[in-house]
Structure formats: C-alpha cells, structure tokens
C-alpha positions in Angstrom: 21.1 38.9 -4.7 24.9 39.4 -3.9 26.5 42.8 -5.6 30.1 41.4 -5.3 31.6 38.1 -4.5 35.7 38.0 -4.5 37.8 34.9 -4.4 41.4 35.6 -2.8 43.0 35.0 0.6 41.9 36.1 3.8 44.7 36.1 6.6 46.2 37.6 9.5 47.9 40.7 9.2 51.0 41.4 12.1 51.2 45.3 12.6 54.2 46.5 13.8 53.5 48.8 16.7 57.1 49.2 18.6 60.7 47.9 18.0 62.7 47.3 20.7 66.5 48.3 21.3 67.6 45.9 18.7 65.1 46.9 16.6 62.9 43.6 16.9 59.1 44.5 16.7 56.2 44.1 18.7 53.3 43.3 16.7 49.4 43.8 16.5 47.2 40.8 14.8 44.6 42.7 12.4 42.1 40.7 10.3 43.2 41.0 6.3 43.8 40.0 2.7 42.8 42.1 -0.1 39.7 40.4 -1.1 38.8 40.3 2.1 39.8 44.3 2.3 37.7 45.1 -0.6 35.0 43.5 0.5 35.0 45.4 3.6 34.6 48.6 2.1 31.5 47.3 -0.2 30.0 46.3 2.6 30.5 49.0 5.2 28.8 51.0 2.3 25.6 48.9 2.4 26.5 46.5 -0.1 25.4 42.5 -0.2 29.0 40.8 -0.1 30.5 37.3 -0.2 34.1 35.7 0.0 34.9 32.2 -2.0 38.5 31.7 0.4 39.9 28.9 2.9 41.1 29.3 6.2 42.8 26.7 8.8 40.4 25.0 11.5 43.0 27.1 13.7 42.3 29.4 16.0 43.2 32.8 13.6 41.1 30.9 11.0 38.0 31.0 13.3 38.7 34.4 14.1 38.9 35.6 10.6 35.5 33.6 10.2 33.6 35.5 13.3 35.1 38.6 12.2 33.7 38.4 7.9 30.5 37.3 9.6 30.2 40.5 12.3 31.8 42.4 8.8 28.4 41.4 7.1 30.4 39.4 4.7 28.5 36.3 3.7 30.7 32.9 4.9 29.4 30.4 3.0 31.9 30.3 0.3 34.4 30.2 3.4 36.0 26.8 3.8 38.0 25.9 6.9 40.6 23.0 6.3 42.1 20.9 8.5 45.4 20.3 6.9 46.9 23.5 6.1 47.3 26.5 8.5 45.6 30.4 8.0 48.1 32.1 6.3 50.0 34.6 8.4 51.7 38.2 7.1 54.0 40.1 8.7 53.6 44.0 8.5 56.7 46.6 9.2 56.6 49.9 8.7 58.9 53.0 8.3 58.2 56.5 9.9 55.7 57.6 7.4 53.7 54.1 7.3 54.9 52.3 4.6 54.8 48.8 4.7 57.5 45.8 3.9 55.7 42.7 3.5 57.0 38.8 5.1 55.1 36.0 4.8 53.8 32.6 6.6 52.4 30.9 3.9 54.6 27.7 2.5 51.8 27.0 2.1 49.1 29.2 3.2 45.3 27.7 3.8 44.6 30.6 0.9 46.9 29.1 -1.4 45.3 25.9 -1.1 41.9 26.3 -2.2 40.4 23.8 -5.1 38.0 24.8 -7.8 35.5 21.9 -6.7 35.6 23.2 -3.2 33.8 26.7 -4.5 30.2 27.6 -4.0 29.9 28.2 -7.5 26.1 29.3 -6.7 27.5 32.7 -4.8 29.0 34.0 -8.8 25.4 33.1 -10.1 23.6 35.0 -7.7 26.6 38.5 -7.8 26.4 41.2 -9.9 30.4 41.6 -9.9 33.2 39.0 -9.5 36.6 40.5 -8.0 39.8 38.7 -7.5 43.6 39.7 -7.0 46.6 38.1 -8.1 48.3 36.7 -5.1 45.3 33.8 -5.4 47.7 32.9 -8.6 50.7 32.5 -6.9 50.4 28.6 -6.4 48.1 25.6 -7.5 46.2 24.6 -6.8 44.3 27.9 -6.2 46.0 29.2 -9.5 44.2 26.9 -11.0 40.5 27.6 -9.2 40.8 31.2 -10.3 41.7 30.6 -13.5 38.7 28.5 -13.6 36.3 30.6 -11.8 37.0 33.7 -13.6 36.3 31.8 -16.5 33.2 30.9 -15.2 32.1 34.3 -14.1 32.9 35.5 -17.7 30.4 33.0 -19.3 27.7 34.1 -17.3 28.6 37.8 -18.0 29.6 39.0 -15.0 31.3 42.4 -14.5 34.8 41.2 -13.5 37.1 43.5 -11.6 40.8 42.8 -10.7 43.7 44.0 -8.2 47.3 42.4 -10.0 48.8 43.6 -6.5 52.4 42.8 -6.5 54.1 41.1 -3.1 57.2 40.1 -4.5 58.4 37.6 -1.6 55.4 35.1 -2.6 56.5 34.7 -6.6 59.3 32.1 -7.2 60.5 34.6 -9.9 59.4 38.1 -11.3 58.6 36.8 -14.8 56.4 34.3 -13.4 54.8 37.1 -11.6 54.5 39.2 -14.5 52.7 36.6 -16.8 50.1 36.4 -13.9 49.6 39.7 -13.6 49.4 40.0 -17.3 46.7 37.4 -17.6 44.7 38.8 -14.6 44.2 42.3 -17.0 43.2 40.4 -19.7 40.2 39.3 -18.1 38.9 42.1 -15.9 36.6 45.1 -16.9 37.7 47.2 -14.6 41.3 47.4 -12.8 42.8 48.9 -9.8 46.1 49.1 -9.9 49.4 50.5 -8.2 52.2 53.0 -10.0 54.7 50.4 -8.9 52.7 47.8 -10.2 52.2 49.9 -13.9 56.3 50.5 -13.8 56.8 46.8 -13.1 55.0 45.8 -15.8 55.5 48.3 -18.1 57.5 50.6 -16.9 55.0 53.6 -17.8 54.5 56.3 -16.3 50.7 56.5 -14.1 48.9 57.8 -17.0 50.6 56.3 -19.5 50.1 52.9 -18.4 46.3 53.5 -17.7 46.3 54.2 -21.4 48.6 51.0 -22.3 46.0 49.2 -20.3 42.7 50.4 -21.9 43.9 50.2 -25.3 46.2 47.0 -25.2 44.0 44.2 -22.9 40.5 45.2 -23.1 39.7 46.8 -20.4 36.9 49.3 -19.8 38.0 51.5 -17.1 41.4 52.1 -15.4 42.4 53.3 -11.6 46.1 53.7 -11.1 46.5 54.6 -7.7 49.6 56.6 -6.7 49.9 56.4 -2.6 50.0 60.1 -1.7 49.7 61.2 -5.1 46.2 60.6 -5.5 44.7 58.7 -9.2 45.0 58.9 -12.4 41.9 57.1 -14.5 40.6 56.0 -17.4 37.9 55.0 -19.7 37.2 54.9 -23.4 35.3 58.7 -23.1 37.6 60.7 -20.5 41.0 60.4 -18.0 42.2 62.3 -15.9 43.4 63.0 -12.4 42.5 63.3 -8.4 44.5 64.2 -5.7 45.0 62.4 -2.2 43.0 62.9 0.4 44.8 66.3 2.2 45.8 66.8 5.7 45.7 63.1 6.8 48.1 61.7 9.8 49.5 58.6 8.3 49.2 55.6 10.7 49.6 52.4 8.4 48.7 52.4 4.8 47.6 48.2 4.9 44.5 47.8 3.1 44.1 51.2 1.4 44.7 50.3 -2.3 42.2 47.4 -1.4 39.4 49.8 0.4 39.8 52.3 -3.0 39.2 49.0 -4.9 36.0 48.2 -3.3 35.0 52.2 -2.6 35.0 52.7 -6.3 33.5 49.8 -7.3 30.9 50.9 -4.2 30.1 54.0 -6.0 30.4 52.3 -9.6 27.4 49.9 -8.4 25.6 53.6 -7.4 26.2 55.0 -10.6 24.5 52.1 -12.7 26.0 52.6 -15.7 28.9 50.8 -17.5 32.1 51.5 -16.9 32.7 52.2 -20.7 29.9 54.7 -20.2 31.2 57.0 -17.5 31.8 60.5 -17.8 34.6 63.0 -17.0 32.5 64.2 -13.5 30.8 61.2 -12.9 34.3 59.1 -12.5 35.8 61.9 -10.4 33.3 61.7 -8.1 34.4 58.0 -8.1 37.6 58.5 -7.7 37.0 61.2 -5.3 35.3 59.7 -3.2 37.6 56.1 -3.1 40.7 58.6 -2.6 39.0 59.7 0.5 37.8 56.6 2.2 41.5 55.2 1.3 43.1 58.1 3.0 40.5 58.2 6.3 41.5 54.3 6.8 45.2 54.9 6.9 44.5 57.0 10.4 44.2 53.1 11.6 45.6 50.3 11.8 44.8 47.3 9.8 43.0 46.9 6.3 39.4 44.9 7.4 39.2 47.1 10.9 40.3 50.6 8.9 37.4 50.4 7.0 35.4 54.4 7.5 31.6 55.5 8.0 30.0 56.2 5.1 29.4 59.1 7.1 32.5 60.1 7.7 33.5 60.0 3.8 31.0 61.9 2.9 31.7 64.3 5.5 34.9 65.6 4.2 33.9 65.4 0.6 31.6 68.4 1.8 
C-alpha cells in the first residue's frame, strides 16, 4: 500500500551560492520540484511514497531518478523520455533567502507527460493523491492531470493540492488564475501561499482560508505566511501558528512544499478526516509542519533540506 502518490514535475533546482563583481552567480545543482519536495518530507517521516513525473534520458534526469530512489520514493511511475530535456530552474536569492524563480522548460520533460503514459495502478494502490499547479501550465500534462485527478476522485481518494504560483511559466495571469481556481475545486485539503490567497482573491490570510472552505468545497485550509507562520482552517476551528523562532535563514526552496507533505505526514497520523479535526489536534499539525519548514531553510535545496524526524520533534519539546 502507498500513503501518497503525487503527479507534478521533478527538476533541477540552480542555487545561487556567490555573485561575482558584476553580479553574475555561481550556482549549486539541488534535486527539486514541489511534488517531488512533498514527497520528500512524507517519506523522510516513514511514509510509503510514489511520483507519477517524466524526466529526460539526460544526465540531470538520471540523477533525479538515483536520487527519488535513495529518497525512498517509489520510481515506477517515473518516465524518462528521450525527446524532451529535464526541466532546469534557476534559483536567486536576496540577503534574507528569498528566491526569484527562471526557468529552462520550453518545454520541460515535466510538461510533457501524457495521461496514457501513467501507472494508473500507483492511485489505486495510495491512500492520498497530491498534485500542484505548475503540472497545468501546458498540454499535454494539463491535460493528464486533469484526467488523473479525475480519476483519483472516482475511486475516493483524499486529494490534496499546492496552486503554487511561478508567474514566468503562465502565458498570462488569467490563465493562471483559472488553473489555480480549478485545482481548489477539486482538492480536500489545500496548502497554500498568502501571495497566492491575495492573487487570487486578494484576501487577507485568514480571510481567504475562509473564502476557500466555504466557496470550493474544501475540508481543510493551510495558508502559509513565510515568516509569519499559518493561519488554518476547517469546518469545526481556525486559527493561527507562528514560525518556527530563532532560525538562520539559508534558502527558503522547498519549504512551502515540505509543510505540504509534513502536515499531510501528521494528517495520515491523526486518522481522522480533515473535516473532523479539532482546534489542538490541527495545531499540533500545523505546529509541527511550521517547524520542519523552518529547520529545512538552514539548507540548501528543497529534496536535500528535508529534517530528521528527530530533529522536529526535538524542538517542538
């Protein structure tokens, strides 16, 4: 039995370490994509996990493969094409970490994937189906995703959703916004972004978890915030947790996606509905996502960032 399986892109992230005196960057190569990130997280916390992606029969595209499989990350929904090249992103930062995105991908190997290439027998065998919106960017994986989430749906999977916003991949914003629109009318349970709220609604944190619950169906709501911690949502409580204190930002790739798959970690430990949570039992979700979001951004990278259990639980006390 798999716990999650996501569909999405997995690709090569280039960290900026160093600029030069022109301000050109050297740059790290770091396994990522935020399926892939989320994914990660589930399965440094013990959980069965599988990817439905496609990579180039390049040399980053057998790297990304090696590295899902030492991950723990089941590969068979992993397709390696011969046609199309492993996407590529380009990472910069600013002093305290944040990240400007560019992208390699016209097109991308992730962008290419075809709902008849899927192992449709990895969403039987799963518990949860995740996916994120940059896999509905362009057909034909627009397409697959459309299609597998319907598929997931009929055989009553939980679905959970990222509508991450990386506006250098949409051809225009209202494109982008119908996406992301359609993504939260499928899901049971979102993780999103404040920026991502204000773009779509522009709400407020808390107000758009609320526009969300109440206006597309779904049962429970992260907005993450960056520093500012999360504000969430269900149909019984809301409320609010701080960031994880005292951190030394080094790059913040990959944390939204590792509080994705940290919460739905400890939302698979909980065994209850998301509908069905509690004021204490979601902060205890939410607290402990917040913290294994803010130990990865001490590193580099989204896949490699990933923390020990251990350590989590460590400095929740």
């Amino acid at each position: 039995m798999i716990d999650v399986v996501a569909l999405g892109e997995l690709l090569i992230d280039f960290t900026m370490v160093s600029a030069d005196g022109e301000g050109y960057p050297t740059m790290a190569a770091h396994p990522g994509g935020a399926p892939a990130n989320f994914l990660a997280a589930l399965t440094k916390f013990g959980k069965k996990t599988a990817l439905l992606g496609k990579v180039g029969t390049d040399a980053f595209g057998g790297m990304l493969t090696d590295t899902l499989q030492n991950a723990g990350i089941d590969t068979r929904g992993l397709i390696a094409a011969g046609d199309v090249f492993t996407t590529l992103a380009f990472v910069t930062l600013d002093e305290s970490g944040d990240r400007a995105f560019s992208f390699a991908r016209k097109p991308g190997a992730d962008t290419c994937i075809r709902f008849e290439e899927l192992d449709l027998s990895l969403i039987d065998e799963a518990k949860v189906f995740h996916f994120g919106t940059l896999s509905l960017t362009d057909e034909p994986a627009r397409s697959a995703t459309q299609q597998a989430v319907a598929y997931a749906k009929a055989k009553g999977k939980l679905i959970t959703c990222d509508p991450n916003l990386r506006k250098p991949l949409w051809k225009d914003m209202e494109q982008a916004k119908v996406q992301m629109l359609w993504s939260l009318e499928q899901a049971d349970v979102v993780k999103i972004s404040d920026e991502e709220v204000e773009f779509l609604f522009g709400l407020s944190p808390e107000q758009g978890a609320e526009h969300i619950l109440k206006e597309y169906g779904v049962k429970l709501v992260f907005v993450t915030c960056g520093a500012d911690g999360c504000f969430f949502m269900n149909a019984r409580a809301g409320g609010h947790v701080p960031s994880l204190a005292d951190v030394r930002v080094v790059d913040t790739t990959g944390a939204g996606d590792i509080f994705g798959g940290s919460a739905v970690f400890k939302l698979l430990e909980a065994g209850k509905a998301p509908e069905a949570l509690d004021e204490a039992e979601l902060k205890k979700i939410v607290a402990f996502a917040c913290t294994a979001a803010g130990l990865s951004t001490q590193k580099h990278g989204g896949i490699s960032s990933v923390p020990e259990l251990g350590d989590v639980m460590r400095r929740l006390g």
